[in-house]
C-alpha positions in Angstrom: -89.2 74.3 37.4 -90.6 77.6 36.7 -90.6 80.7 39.4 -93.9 81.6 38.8 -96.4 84.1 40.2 -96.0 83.7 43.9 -92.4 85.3 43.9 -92.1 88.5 44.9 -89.4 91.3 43.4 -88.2 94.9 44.5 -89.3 97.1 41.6 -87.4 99.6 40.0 -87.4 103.0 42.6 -88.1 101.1 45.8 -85.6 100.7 49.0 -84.8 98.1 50.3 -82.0 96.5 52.8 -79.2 94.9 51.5 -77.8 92.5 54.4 -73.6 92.3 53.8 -72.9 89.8 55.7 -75.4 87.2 54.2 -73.8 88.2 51.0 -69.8 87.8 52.0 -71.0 84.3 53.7 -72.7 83.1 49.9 -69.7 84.4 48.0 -66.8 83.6 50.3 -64.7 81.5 51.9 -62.9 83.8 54.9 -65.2 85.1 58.5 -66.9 87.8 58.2 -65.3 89.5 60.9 -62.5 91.2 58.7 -64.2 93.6 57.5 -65.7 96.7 59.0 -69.6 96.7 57.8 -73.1 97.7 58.7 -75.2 94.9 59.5 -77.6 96.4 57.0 -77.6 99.2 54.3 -80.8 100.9 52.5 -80.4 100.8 49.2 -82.3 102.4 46.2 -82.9 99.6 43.4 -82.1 100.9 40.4 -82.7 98.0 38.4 -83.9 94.0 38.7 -83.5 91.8 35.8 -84.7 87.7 35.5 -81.9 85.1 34.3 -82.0 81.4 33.8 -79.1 78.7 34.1 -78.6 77.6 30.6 -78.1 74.0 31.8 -80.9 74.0 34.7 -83.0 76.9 33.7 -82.9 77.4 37.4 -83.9 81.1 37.8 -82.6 83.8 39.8 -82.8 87.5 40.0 -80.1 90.4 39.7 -80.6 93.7 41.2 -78.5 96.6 41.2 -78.5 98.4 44.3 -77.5 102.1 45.4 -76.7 102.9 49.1 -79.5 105.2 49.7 -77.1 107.8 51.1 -75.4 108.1 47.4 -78.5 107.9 45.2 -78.8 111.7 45.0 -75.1 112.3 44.5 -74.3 109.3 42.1 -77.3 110.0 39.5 -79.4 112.9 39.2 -82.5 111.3 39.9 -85.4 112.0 42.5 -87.1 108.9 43.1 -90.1 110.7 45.2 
């Protein structure tokens, strides 16, 4: 099964809101509620690559995000 043209990814430069607790409750096993996070967090993408499970070729998408609020600080790059 192939992804195909109807998918839709965050380019390279763009925000977009990265949701914690969505993440913690695909990745672990222990309530959200130990930790002190935002709900949500704007992030600058700084970069989205396509992979494909060797055994399924089942694809899914990494992207590396920046909290907005550390993009200018992190890297000296203006987006705008």
């Amino acid at each position: 099964m192939c992804a195909g043209p109807l998918i839709s990814l965050p380019k390279k430069g763009s925000i977009d809101v990265y949701l914690p607790q969505g993440h913690f409750e695909h990745v672990q096993d222990f309530p959200i509620t130990a930790y002190d996070i935002p709900p949500h967090v704007f992030c600058r993408v700084l970069d989205v690559k396509l992979h494909a499970e060797e055994g399924s070729d089942e694809v899914y998408c990494q992207v590396l995000l920046v909290p907005e609020s550390e993009v200018r600080f992190l890297y000296d790059v203006d987006f705008t």
